[in-house]
GUDOMI-5053 format. One record per residue: x, y, z of N, C-alpha, C, O in turn; residue in three letters. Coordinates in steps of 0.05 Angstrom, whole numbers, plus 5000, padded with zeros to 4 digits. Atoms other than C-alpha are relative to their C-alpha. Layout:
// residues N
XYZXYZXYZXYZala/...
// end
This chain:
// residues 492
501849774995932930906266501250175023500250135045unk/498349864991937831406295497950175021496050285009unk/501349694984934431916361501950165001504250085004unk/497849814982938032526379501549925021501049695028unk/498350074972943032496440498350095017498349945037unk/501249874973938532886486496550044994494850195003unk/502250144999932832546457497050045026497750195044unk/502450064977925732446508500749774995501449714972unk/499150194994927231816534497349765002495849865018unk/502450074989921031266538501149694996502649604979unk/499450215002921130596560497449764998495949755017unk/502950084997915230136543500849755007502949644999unk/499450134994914229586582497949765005496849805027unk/501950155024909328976551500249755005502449694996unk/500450175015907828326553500149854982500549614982unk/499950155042907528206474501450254991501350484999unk/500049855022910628476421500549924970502349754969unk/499750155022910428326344502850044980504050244974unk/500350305004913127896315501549865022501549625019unk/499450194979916427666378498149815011498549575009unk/502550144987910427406412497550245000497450475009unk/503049905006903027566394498049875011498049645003unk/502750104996896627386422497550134992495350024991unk/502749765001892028036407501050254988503050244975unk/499749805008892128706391503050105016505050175002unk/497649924991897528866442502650024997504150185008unk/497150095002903728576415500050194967502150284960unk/499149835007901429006355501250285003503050384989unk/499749794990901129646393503450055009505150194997unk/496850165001908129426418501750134990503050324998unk/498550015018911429406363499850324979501550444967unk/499349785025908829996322499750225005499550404988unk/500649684994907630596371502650055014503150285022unk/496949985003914530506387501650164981502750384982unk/498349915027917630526316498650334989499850524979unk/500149715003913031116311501050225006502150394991unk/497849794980915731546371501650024986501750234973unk/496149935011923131456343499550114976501050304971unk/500049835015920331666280499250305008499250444988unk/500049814994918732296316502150145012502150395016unk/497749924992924932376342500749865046502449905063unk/499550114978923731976409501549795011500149585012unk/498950244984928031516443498849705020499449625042unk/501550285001923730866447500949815004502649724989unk/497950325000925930186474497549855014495749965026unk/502450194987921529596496501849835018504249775013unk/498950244981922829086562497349784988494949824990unk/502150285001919028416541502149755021504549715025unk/499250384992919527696577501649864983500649874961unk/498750195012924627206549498849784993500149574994unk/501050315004919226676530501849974971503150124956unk/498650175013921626126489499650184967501650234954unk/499949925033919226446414502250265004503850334987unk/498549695011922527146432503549845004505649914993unk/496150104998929726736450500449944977502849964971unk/499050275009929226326394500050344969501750414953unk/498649715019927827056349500850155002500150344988unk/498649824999932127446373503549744997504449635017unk/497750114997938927036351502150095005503150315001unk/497049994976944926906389502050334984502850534996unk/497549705009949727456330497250165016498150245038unk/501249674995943627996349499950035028499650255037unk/499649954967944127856426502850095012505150025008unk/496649844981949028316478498549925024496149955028unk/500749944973949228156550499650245013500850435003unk/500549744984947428696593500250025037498949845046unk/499950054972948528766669496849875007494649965000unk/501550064980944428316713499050135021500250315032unk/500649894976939628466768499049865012498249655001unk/501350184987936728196828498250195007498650385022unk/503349865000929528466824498349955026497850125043unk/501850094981925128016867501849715017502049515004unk/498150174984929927556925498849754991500849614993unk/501150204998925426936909501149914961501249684952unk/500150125029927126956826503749965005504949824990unk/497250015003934627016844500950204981499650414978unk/499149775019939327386788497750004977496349814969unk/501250085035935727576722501550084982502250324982unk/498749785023939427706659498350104990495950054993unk/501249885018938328166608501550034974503850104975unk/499449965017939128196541499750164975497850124960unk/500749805019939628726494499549784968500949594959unk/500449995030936328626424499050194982499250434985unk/501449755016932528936367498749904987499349694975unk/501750035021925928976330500849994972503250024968unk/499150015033926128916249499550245001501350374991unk/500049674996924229576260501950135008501950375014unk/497749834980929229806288500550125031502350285038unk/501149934975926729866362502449845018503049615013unk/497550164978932429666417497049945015495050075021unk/502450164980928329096457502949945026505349915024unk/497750164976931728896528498549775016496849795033unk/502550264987929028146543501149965024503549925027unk/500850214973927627916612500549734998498749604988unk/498950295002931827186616500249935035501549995055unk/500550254973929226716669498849764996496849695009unk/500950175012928426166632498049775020496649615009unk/501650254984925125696694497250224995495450094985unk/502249815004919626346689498549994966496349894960unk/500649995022919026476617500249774974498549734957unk/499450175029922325936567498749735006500049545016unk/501550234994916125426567498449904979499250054960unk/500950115022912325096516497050135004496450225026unk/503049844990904525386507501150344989503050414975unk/499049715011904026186499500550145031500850035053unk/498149894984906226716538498150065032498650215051unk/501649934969900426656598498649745002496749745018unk/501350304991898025876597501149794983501149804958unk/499350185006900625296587499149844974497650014963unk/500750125019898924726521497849955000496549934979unk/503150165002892524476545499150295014497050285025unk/502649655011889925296548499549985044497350025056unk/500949914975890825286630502650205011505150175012unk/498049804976893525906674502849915006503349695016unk/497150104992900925876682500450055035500850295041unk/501050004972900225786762501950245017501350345039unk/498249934984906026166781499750414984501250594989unk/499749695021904226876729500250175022501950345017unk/499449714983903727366793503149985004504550185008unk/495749934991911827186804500950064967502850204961unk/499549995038912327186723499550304992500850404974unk/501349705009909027896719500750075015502850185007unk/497949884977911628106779502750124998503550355001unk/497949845012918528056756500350184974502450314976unk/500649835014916828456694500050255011501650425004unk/501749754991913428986730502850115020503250355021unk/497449844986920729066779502050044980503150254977unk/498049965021925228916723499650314985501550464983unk/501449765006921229536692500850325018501450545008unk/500049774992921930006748502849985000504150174992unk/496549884992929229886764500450094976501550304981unk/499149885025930530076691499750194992500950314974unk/500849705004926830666702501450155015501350395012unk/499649904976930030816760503450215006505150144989unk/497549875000936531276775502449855005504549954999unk/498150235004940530646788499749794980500449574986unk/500350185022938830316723502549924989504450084984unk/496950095011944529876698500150084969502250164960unk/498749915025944330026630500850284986499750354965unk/499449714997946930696627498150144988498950344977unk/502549875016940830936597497550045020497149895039unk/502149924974935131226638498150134988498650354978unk/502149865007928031356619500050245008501450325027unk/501949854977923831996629498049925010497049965032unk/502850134990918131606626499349714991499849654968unk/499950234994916630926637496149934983494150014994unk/503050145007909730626594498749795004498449664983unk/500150215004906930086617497149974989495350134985unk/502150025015902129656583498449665017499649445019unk/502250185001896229186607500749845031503049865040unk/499050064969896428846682501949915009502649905032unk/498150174984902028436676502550174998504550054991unk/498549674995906129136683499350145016500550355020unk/501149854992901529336726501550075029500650265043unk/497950014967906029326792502850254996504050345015unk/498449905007910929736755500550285014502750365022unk/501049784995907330416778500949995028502250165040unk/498949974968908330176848501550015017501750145038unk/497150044990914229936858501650264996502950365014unk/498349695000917230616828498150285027499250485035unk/501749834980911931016879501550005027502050195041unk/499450094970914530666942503349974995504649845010unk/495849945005922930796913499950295009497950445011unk/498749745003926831386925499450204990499150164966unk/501049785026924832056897501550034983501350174962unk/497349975026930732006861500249814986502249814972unk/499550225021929031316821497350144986496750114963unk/503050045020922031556802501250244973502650444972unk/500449855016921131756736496550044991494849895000unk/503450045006913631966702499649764984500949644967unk/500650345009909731326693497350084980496350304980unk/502449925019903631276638499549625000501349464994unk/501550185003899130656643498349944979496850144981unk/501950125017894730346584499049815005500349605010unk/501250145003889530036584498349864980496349964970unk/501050155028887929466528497249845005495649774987unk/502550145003882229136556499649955035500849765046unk/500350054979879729226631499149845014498849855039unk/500950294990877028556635500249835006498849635013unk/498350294987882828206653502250255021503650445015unk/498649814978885928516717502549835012504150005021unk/498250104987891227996746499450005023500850135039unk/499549934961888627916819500449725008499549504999unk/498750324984892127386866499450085027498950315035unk/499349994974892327236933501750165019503850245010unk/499049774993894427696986502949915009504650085015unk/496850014986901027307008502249934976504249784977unk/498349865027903927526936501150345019503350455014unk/499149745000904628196969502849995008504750094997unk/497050064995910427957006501349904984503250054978unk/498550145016913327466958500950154983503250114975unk/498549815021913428076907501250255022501450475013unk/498149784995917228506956498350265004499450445016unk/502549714991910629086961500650135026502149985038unk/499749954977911029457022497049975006495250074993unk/502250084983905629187072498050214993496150124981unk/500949885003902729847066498650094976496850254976unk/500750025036901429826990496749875003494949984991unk/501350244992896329277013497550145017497250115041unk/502849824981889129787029498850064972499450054948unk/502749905031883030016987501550304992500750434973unk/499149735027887530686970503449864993505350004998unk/498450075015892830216936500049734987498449734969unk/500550185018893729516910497849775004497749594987unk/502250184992887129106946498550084985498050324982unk/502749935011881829066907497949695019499249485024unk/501750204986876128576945501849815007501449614992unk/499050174989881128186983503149864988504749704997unk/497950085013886228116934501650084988501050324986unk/497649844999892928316906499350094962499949954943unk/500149915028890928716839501250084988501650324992unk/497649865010896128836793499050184987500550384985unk/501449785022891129256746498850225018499750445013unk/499449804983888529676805502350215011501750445014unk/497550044997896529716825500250334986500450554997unk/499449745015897330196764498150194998498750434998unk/500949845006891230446756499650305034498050505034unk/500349864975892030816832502950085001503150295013unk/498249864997899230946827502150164966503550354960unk/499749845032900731106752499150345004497450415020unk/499849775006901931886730497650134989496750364993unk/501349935030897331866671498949694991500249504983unk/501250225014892431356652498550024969496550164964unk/501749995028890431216577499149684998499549475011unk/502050255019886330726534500150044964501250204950unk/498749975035886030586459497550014989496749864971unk/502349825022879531006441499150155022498850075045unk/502149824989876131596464497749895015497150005036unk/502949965000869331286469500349815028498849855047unk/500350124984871730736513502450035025503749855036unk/498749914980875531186562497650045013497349965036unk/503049884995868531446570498049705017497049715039unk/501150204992865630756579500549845025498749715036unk/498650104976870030496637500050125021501250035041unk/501049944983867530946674498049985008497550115029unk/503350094991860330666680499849785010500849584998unk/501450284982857830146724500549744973501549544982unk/500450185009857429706662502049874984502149634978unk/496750065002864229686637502050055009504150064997unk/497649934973868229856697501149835013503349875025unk/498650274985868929136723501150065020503049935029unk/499750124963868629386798502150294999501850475016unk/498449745003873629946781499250244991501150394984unk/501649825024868830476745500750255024501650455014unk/499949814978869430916817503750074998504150314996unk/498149914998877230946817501350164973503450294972unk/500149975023876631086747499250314997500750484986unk/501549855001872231606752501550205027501050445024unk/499049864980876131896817503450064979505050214990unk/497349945001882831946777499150084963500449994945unk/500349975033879232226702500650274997499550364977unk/498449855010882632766700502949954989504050104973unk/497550045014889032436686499049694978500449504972unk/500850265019885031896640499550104970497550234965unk/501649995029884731926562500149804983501549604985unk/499850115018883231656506501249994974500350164960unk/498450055022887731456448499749854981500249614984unk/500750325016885931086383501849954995503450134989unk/498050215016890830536363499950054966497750024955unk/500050115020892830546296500449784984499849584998unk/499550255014894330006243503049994987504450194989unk/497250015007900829786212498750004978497149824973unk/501649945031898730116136501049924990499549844973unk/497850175018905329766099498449685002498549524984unk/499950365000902629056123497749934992497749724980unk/502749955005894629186113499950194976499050424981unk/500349785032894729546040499949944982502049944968unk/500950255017891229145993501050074969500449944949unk/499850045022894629515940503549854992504749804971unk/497250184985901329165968500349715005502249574997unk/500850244987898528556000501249774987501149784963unk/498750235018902227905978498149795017498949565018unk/500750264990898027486014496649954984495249754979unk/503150165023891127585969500550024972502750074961unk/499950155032889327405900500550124983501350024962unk/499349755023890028125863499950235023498550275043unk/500349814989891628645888499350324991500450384970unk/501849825014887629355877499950245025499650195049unk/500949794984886830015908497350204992495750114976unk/502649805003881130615905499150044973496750014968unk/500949915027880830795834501249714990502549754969unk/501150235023880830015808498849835017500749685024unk/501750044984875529725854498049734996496749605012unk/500950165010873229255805501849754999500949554989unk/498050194988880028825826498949845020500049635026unk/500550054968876828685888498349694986499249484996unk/500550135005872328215847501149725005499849565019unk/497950184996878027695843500349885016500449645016unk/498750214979880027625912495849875012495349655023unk/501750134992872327545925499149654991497749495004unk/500850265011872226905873502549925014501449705009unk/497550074983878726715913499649845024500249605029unk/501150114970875526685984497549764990497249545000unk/502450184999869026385953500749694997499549515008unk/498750295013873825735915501849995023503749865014unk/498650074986877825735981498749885024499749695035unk/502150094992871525646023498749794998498249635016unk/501850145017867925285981497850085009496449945024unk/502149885008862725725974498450104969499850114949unk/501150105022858225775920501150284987501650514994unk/498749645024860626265861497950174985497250154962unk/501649905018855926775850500250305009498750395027unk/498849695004858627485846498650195018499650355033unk/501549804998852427825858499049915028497750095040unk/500350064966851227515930501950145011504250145002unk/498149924989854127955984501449815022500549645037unk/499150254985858927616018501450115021503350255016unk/499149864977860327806095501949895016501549675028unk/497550154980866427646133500150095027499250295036unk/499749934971868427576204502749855008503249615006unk/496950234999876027406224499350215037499050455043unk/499949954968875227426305499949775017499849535012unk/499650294987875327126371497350024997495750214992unk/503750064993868626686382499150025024497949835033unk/501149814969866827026446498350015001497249974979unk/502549754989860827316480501050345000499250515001unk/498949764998864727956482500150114974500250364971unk/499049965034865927956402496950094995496650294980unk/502950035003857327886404499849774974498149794956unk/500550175022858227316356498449715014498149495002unk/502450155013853226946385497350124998495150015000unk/502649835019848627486362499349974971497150004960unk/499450065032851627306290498249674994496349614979unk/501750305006849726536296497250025008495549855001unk/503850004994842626756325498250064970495950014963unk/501249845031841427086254501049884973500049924950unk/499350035023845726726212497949784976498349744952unk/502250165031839426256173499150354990498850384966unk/502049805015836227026165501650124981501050244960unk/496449775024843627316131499049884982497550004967unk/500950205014842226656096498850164978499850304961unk/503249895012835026836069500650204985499450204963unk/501149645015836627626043500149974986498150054976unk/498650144994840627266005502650155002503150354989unk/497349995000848227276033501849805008501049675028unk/498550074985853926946045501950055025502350295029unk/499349924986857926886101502849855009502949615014unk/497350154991865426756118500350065024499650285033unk/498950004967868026596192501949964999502649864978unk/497650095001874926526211501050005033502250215034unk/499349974971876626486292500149785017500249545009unk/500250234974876526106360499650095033500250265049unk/500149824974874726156415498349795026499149585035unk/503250154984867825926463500449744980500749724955unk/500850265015867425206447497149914992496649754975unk/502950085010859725166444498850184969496950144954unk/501449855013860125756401501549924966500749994944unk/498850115020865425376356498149834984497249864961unk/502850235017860324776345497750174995496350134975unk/502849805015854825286335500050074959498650084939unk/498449805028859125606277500049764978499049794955unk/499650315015860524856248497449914994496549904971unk/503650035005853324696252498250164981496850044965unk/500249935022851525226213500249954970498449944953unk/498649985027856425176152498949775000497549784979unk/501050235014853824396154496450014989495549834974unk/502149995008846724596143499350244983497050294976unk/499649895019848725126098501849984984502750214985unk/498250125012853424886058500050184963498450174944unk/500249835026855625366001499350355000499750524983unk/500949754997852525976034501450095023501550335027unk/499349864982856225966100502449805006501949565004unk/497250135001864125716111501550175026501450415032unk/499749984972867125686177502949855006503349615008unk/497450214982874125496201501950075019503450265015unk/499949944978876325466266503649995004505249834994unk/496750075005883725636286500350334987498250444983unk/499349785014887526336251501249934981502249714980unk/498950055021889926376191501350254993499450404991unk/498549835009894726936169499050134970498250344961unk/501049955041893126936093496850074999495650264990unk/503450045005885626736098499150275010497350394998unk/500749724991885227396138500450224990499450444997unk/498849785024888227816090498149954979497350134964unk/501449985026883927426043496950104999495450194982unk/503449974995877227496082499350274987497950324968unk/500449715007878428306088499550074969497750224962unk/500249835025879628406010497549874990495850014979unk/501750075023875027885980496949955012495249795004unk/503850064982868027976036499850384985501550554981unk/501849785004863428576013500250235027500950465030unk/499749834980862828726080500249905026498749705029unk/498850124987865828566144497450085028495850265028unk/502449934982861328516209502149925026503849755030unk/498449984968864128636281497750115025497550345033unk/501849914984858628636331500149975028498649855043unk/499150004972862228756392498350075030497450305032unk/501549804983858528846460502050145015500750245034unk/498449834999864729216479502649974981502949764970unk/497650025008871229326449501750295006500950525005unk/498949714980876229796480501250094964502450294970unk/498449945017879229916406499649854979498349984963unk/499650235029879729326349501050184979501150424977unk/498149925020883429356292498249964972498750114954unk/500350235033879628906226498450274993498950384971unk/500649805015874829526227501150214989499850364975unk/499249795024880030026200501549794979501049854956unk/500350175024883029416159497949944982499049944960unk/503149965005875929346134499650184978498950124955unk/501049795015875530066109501550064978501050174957unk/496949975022882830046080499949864977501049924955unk/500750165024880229456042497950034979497449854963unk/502649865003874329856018498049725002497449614981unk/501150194998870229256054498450165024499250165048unk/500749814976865429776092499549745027499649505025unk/500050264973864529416169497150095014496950325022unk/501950034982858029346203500050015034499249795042unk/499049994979859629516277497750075019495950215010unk/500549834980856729666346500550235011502850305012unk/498549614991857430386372500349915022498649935040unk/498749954976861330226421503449965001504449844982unk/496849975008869730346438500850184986500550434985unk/497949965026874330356382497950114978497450344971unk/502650045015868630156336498550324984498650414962unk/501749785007864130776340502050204993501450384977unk/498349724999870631226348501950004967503650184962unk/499750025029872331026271498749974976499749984953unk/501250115022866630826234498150264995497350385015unk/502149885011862331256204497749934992497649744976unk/502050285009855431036197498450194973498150434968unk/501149835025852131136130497250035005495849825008unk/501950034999846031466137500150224976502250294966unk/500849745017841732076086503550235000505150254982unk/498649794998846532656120503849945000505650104994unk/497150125003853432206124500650024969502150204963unk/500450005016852732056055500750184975502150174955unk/500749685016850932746026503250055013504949964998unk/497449904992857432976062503549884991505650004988unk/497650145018862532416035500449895025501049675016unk/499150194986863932086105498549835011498949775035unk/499550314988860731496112501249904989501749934965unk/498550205004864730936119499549674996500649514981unk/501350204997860530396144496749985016494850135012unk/502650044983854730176188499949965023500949755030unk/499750034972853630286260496849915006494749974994unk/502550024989848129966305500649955037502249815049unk/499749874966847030226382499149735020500249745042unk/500650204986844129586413500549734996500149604975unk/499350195012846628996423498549685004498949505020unk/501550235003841628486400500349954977501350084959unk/500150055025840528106351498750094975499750104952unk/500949785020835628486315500750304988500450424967unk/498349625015839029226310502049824981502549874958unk/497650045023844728746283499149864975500649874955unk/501150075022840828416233498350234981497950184957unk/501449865008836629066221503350314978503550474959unk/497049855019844429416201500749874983500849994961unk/499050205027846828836158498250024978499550034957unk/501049885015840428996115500750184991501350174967unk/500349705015841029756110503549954982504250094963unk/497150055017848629466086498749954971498550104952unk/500850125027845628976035498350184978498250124954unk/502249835020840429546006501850174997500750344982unk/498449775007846030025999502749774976503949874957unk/498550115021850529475961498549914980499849814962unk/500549985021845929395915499750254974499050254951unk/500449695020846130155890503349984999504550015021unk/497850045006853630045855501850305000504150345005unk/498349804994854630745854500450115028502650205033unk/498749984973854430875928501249885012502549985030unk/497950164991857630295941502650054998504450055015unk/497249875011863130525906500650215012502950285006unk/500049744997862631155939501049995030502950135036unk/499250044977862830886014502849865004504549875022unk/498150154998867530445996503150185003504950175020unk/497749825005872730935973500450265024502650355029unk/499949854979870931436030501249875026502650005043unk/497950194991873730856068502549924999503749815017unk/497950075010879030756038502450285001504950244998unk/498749775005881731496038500850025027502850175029unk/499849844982881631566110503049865010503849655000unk/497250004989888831566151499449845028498249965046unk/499950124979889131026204503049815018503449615032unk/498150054995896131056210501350115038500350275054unk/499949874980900131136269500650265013500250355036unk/498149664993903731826271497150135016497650125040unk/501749984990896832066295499849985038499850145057unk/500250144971896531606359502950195007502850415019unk/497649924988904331786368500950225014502450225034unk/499849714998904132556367498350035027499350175045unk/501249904971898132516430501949795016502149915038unk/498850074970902332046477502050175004502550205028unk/497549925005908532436456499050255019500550305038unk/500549804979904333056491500549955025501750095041unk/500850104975902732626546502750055018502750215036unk/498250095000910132396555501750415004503350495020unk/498549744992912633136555499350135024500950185042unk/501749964981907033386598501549895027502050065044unk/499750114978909832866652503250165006504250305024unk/496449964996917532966639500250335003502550405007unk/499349764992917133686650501050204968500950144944unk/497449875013921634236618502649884998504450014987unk/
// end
């Protein structure tokens, strides 16, 4: 995926990315608003961590050494190694194998605890990052603008602030979920090399401690998020998590951006992983993968039951235990109901408890599954996501793509894609799905109805479904507004 020579230069700098290493939405974003850029003609490259899965897929023929640096005095040298996405994306891994190459995923150990040492782990990230940005970058290549993504990048902004005017380049911050900030102890400031002075309520302290997500969000160019609604939201007392004021002091350089989806890998008329595959105009395919999920379940086979899926984590944040508060009433309308996630362990045995005293009407298994999630989207009626926030999610435009309208919260991502079907939606051709404004159990049981009374009228079903199905939730979209952003910063 060839750029020009005199290309816009961007360097994104991440955590995750897919299929190297995944945990969430991020490692998709990663991976495919990257490959987008370059399809616009931008010069795109990712820095990730050398944990153990990305060494072991990126092999030895596709690895080049690259000059070493000494970032932070305490990690010693770090290499670096040039690779490449299947995409075609030049990646340059971060190799410090006592840091990164460990068993577990890429932020806690096997038994699911804190990797103790992540502020020196993200730390070097966040310098490896700026020097790369910086006018002495070893690899003869030199951003304009530096992207980072999510807190453990978040130092990145700073470290280039408190360099030379001659290393900085324009920085752009994202934010995937403000709920996890990275704060440590204050005698990290030294250990990462900060200047003392960094270390006050107008830079990296937040209540006593060393915030790497404050970090960017006070020295970053340009702050975004991955929806409109919940750029909007992080600025209120109630999803600001303590930050809603610095938020609100720097919203003129804050927007919002929806995430798209990867449409080649989610395109049920493509899909190799469900049971038939079918697009808009043959609808009556869909049937199939529904007797598919029900005999893979073991749920009972009866066509004309709607059958509602949920592939997520089991959180309080997801609102799924708003779902188990209601699920004997889903039960009752009658519906079925598929689960697929992990998460809250009380809310795991909740979920299990269920399916054993419904047995046939409600199927539950804990853990991810790749396929099963491909199979939920094509072969559930309708998918339910009753988030009490979400800065973005993804299953609801998979969902719509699958013409499997989604039951959602208006809030985020969520509201900033779904269309809710009411009289005037309807009459117009865009609804898509079902929105409900509060998050209890009853608005969400009182939406999953107005679903079920609208799937039994076959021709509007058909009608939402396909209005779903038409809409573009690709990335070029997302790509084209950061690409402003990204010019905006870099000048003429």
């Amino acid at each position: 995926m060839p750029t020009p020579e005199n290309a816009l230069a961007v360097l994104f700098a991440t955590p995750e990315c897919a299929p190297l290493i995944k945990t969430g939405g991020l490692a998709d974003v990663s991976a495919a608003l990257p490959a987008a850029l370059r399809g616009l003609g931008i010069d795109a490259r990712v820095v990730l961590p050398g944990y153990r899965s990305v060494r072991k897929a990126t092999h030895a023929d596709a690895r080049r050494n690259l000059p070493a640096v000494e970032a932070i005095a305490e990690c010693g040298v770090t290499r670096l190694i040039d690779a490449v996405l299947p995409s075609g994306v030049p990646v340059i891994v971060v190799e410090h194998p006592s840091l990164y190459d460990r068993p577990g995923g890429p932020y806690q150990s096997e038994s699911g605890e804190d990797w103790p040492d992540n502020a020196l782990r993200f730390g070097l990230l966040s310098k490896v990052a700026a020097i790369l940005a910086g006018a002495s970058s070893p690899l003869g290549w030199r951003p304009d603008i530096l992207h980072c993504h999510d807190w453990q990048t978040g130092l990145a902004p700073a470290y280039l602030r408190f360099a030379a005017p001659a290393e900085r380049c324009g920085t752009v911050f994202t934010i995937h979920n403000l709920a996890y900030q990275g704060a440590w102890s204050a005698e990290w400031v030294a250990r990462l090399e900060l200047p003392a002075e960094s270390y006050s309520s107008e830079g990296i302290e937040f209540h006593g401690r060393l915030s790497f997500l404050k970090a960017a969000l006070y020295y970053t160019d340009a702050i975004t998020t991955v929806s409109p609604t919940y750029a909007r939201e992080i600025q209120s007392e109630a999803l600001g998590f303590g930050l809603d004021g610095l938020l609100r002091w720097r919203h003129d350089v804050l927007s919002g951006i929806l995430n798209g989806i990867d449409t080649e890998e989610w395109n049920p008329a493509t899909d190799p992983l469900i049971a038939r595959q079918y697009d808009a105009k043959a609808l009556d395919a869909k049937i199939e993968n529904k007797r598919a999920l029900q005999r893979s379940l073991v749920l009972a086979p009866e066509p004309g039951v709607p059958l509602l899926g949920v592939v997520s984590r089991l959180v309080p944040q997801k609102g799924l235990d708003l779902l188990a508060n209601i699920a004997d009433a889903i039960v009752a309308l009658p519906a079925q109901l598929a689960v697929l996630g992990s998460g809250d362990s009380d809310l795991e045995r909740r979920f299990l408890l269920l399916a054993t005293r419904n047995p046939g009407r409600i199927a539950v298994r804990i853990g991810f599954d790749e396929a099963l999630a491909h199979l939920i989207e094509a072969g559930a009626d309708a998918f339910l996501m009753p988030s009490r926030f979400e800065p973005c999610g993804m299953n609801q435009m998979y969902s719509q793509r699958y013409g499997t309208p989604p039951v959602v919260r208006a809030t985020g991502g969520l509201v900033d894609s779904v269309v809710d079907c009411n009289r005037a939606s309807i009459a117009s051709g865009m609804a898509t799905g079902f929105v409900f404004d509060e998050p209890d159990a009853a608005a969400f049981l009182a939406a999953i109805k107005r679903a079920i009374d609208l799937y039994r009228d076959r021709n509007a079903w058909r009608e939402l479904q396909r209005n779903g199905m038409a809409k573009d939730f690709g990335w070029d979209r997302a790509a084209r507004e950061y690409a402003e952003i990204y010019r905006t910063l870099a000048g003429p």
